[in-house]
C-alpha positions in Angstrom: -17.7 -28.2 12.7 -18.9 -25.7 14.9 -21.2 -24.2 12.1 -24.5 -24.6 14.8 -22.9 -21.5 16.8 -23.2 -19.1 13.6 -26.8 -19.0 13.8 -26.1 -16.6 16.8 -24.7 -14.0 14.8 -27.4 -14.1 11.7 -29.1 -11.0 11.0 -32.3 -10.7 9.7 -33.5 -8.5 6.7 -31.6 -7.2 3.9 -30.6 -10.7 1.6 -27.6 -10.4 -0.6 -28.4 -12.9 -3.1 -28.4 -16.2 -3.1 -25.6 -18.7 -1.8 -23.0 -19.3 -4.7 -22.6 -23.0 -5.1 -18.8 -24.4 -5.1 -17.6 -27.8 -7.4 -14.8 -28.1 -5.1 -15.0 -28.4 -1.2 -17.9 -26.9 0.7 -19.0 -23.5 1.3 -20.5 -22.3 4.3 -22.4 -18.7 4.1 -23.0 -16.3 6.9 -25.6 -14.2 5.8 -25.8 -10.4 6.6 -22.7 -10.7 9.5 -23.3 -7.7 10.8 -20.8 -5.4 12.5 -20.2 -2.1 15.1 -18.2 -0.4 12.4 -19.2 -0.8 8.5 -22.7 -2.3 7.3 -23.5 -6.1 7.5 -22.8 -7.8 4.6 -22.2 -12.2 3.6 -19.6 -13.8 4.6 -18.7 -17.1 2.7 -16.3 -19.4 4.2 -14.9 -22.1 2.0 -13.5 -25.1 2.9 -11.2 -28.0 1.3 -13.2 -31.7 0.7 -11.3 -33.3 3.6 -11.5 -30.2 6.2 -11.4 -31.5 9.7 -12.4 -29.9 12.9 -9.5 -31.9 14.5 -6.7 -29.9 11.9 -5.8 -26.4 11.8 -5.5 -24.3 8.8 -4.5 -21.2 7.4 -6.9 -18.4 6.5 -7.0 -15.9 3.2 -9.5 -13.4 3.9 -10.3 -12.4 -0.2 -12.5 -9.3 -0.8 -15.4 -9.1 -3.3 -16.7 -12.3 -1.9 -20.0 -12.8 -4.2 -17.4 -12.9 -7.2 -15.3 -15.4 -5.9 -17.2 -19.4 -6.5 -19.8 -18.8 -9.0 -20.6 -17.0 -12.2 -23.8 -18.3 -12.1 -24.8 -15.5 -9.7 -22.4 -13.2 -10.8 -23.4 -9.8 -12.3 -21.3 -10.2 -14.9 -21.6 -14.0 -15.1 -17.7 -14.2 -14.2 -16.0 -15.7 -11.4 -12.3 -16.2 -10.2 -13.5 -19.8 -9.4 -11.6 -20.0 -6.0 -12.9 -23.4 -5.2 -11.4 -24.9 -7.8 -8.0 -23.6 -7.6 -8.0 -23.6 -3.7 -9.2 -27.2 -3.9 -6.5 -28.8 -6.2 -3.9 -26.7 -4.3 -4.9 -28.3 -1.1 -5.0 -31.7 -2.8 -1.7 -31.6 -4.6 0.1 -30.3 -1.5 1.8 -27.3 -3.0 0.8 -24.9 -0.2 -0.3 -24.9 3.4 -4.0 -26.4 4.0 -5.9 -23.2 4.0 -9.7 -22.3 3.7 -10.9 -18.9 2.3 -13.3 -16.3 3.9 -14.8 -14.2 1.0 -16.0 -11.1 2.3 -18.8 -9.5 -0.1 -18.5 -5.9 -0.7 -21.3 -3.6 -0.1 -22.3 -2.2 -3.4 -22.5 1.5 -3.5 -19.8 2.0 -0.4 -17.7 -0.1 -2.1 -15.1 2.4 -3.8 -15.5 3.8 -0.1 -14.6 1.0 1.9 -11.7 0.0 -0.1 -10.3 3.3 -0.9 -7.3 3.7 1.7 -8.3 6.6 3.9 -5.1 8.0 5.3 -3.4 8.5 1.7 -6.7 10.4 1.1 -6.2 12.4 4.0 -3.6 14.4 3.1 -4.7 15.8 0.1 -5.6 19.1 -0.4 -9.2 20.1 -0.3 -9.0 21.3 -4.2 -7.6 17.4 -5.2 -10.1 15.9 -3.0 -13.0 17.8 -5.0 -11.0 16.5 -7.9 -11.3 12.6 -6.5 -15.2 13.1 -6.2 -16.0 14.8 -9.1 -14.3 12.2 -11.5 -16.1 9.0 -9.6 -19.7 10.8 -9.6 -19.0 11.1 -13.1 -18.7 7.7 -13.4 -21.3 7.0 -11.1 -19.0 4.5 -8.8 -20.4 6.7 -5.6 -23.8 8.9 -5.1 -22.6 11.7 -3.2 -19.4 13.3 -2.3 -16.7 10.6 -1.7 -15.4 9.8 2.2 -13.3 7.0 2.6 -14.3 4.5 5.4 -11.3 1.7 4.7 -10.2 2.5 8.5 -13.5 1.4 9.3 -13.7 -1.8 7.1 -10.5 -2.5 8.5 -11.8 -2.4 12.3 -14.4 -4.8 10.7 -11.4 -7.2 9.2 -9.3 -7.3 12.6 -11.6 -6.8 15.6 -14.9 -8.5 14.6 -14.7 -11.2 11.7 -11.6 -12.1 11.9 -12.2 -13.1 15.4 -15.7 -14.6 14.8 -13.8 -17.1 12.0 -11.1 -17.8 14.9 -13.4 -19.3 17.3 -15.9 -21.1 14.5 -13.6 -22.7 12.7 -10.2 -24.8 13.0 -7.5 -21.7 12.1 -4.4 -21.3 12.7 -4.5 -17.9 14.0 -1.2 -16.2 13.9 0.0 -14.2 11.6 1.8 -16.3 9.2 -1.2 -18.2 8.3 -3.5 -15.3 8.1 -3.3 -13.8 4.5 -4.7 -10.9 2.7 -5.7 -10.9 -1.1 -8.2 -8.5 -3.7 -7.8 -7.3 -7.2 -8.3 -3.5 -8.5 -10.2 -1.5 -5.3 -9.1 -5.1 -3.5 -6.0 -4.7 -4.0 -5.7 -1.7 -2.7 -7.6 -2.6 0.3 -5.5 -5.6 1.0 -2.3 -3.5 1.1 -3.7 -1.1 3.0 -4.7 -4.0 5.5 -1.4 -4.9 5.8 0.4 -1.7 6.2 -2.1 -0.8 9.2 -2.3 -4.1 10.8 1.0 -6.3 10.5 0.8 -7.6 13.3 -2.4 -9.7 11.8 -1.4 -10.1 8.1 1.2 -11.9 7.4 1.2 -11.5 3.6 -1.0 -9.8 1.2 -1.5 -10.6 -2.4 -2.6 -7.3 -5.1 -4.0 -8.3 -8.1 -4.0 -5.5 -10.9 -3.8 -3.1 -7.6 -5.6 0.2 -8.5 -3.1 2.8 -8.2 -5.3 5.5 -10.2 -8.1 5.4 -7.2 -10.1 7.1 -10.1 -10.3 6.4 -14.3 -8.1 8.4 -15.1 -3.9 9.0 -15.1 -3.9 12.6 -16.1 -3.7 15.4 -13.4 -4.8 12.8 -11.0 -3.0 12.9 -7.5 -3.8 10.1 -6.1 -1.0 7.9 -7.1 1.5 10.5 -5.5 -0.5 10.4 -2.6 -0.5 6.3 -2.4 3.4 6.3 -2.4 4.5 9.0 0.1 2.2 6.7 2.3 4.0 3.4 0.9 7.1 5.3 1.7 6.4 5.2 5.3 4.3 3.2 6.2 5.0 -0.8 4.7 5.6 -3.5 7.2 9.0 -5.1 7.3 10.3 -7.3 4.9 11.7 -9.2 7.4 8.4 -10.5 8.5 6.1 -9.6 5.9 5.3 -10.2 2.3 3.7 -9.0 -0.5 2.6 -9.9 -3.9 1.5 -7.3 -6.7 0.7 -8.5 -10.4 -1.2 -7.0 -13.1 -1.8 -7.2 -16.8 -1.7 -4.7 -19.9 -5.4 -4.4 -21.4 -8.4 -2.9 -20.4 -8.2 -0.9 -17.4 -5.3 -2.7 -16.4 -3.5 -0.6 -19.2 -3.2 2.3 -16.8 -1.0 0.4 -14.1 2.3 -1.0 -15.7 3.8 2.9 -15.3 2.6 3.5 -11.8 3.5 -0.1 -11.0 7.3 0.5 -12.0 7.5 3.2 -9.5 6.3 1.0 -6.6 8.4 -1.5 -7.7 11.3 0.7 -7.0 10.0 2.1 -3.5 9.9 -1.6 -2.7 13.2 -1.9 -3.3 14.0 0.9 -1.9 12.7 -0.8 1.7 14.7 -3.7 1.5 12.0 -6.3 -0.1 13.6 -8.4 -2.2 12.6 -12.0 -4.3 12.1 -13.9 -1.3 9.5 -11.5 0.3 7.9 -10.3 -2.5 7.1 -10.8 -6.0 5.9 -8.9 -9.1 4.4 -10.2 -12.7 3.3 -8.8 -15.5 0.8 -10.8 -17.7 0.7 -9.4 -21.4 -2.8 -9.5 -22.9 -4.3 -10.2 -19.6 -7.6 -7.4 -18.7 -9.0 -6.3 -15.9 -11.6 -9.4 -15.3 -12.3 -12.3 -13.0 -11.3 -14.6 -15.7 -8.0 -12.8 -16.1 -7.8 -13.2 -12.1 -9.0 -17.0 -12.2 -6.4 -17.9 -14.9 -3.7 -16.7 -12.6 -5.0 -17.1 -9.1 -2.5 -20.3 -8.2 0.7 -17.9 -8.1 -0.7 -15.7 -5.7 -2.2 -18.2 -3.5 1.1 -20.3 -3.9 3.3 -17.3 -2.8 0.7 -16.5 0.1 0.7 -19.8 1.8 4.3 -21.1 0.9 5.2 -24.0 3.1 
């Protein structure tokens, strides 16, 4: 592998934590990647047992990166154990050979960096007060809220996605470069795939946040998220997209607003063979909800 060439790109400084360890494949971590555009952060590339520099494979770029391999390290000792499910995938066949770069999200900009920006844009002034208020209430930012998801984005396309291209054996086209997050990563991942189509070839939206904020009532923000869906998803012809989500916890908030993006997906001529929507009674909003599940998404991203 051509992992000797990523010490040229190590930062020194501010440590994210320690390296998660996999049980499946290998993991390779770039610590604190840093970039022109959002803060440096880890990047942790995993790869299948019997990766080869001589093969090419296909790339899902997953956000929330220290929650992916290991609850160990977790805050919250949970983990959507992405090794193990991308390992036996690649072993048994079902999909495309495929590694996964988790991308770690920064903490405190977090909500920032995955809240799509141009949906935000055009509210007014009074319902942008309104989006700030309710997520200093609950303490998810320190000061008033700005998106930067244009500048994550810029991150995404123009810096890491390139860096992974040339240090690893990708395929780098489009229909092997994927998309995938859950709640604020959901979000994010559509986003990415609405603005850059030309990159993404599918995206996959686990228990997508629709809300933005905690809460349905008065809240504009959903409104805003499909005008922008209206007008601005790629073409089912050549893209695809996976949404899912369950009915407890926070995730008890999205079966409504998912129904009405169901039917703008319709609406713009996606059908079963470009994209796909479940339900999973029971199911919270967790990384163990996300683990149990995490096969059907991968399997509709990187369908052979």
């Amino acid at each position: 592998m051509k992992l000797n060439l990523v010490a040229t790109l190590l930062l020194s400084g501010l440590i994210y934590g320690q390296a998660p360890k996999v049980t499946n494949g290998k993991l390779q971590q770039i610590e604190n990647f840093k970039s022109n555009f959002v803060d440096p952060r880890n990047i942790d590339v995993w790869m299948p047992d019997d990766y080869l520099e001589t093969e090419k494979y296909a790339v899902v770029y997953m956000h929330d990166g220290q929650m992916l391999f290991d609850a160990d390290i977790t805050w919250n000792k949970q983990s959507w154990e992405a090794d193990e499910t991308a390992g036996k995938l690649n072993t048994e066949g079902k999909t495309k050979k495929f590694i996964i770069v988790g991308i770690w999200n920064n903490g405190s900009k977090r909500h920032s960096e995955y809240f799509p920006q141009k949906p935000f844009q055009k509210l007014t002034d009074e319902q942008k007060q309104f989006v700030s208020d309710n997520l200093l209430n609950r303490k998810k930012i320190d000061k008033s809220f700005e998106p930067i998801s244009d500048n994550y984005l810029k991150f995404l396309v123009t810096e890491l996605k390139p860096f992974i291209d040339s240090h690893f054996a990708t395929l780098t086209d489009k229909d092997n470069t994927y998309i995938s997050g859950s709640s604020m990563g959901g979000l994010i991942s559509l986003y990415a795939i609405c603005e850059y189509p030309k990159v993404f070839g599918a995206a996959a939206c686990l228990s997508t946040h629709w809300t933005g904020i905690f809460q349905l009532e008065d809240n504009p923000i959903p409104e805003a998220f499909f005008d922008y869906l209206r007008t601005n998803l790629p073409n089912p012809q050549s893209n695809r997209i996976y949404f899912d989500h369950g009915d407890a916890t926070l995730d008890a908030l999205y079966p409504p607003l998912q129904r009405k993006v169901n039917l703008i997906m319709v609406d713009k001529g996606f059908d079963w063979i470009n994209w796909n929507t479940k339900v999973f009674p029971g199911k919270d909003h967790s990384e163990k909800s996300w683990a149990e599940r995490l096969s059907i998404p991968l399997e509709f991203l990187l369908q052979q």
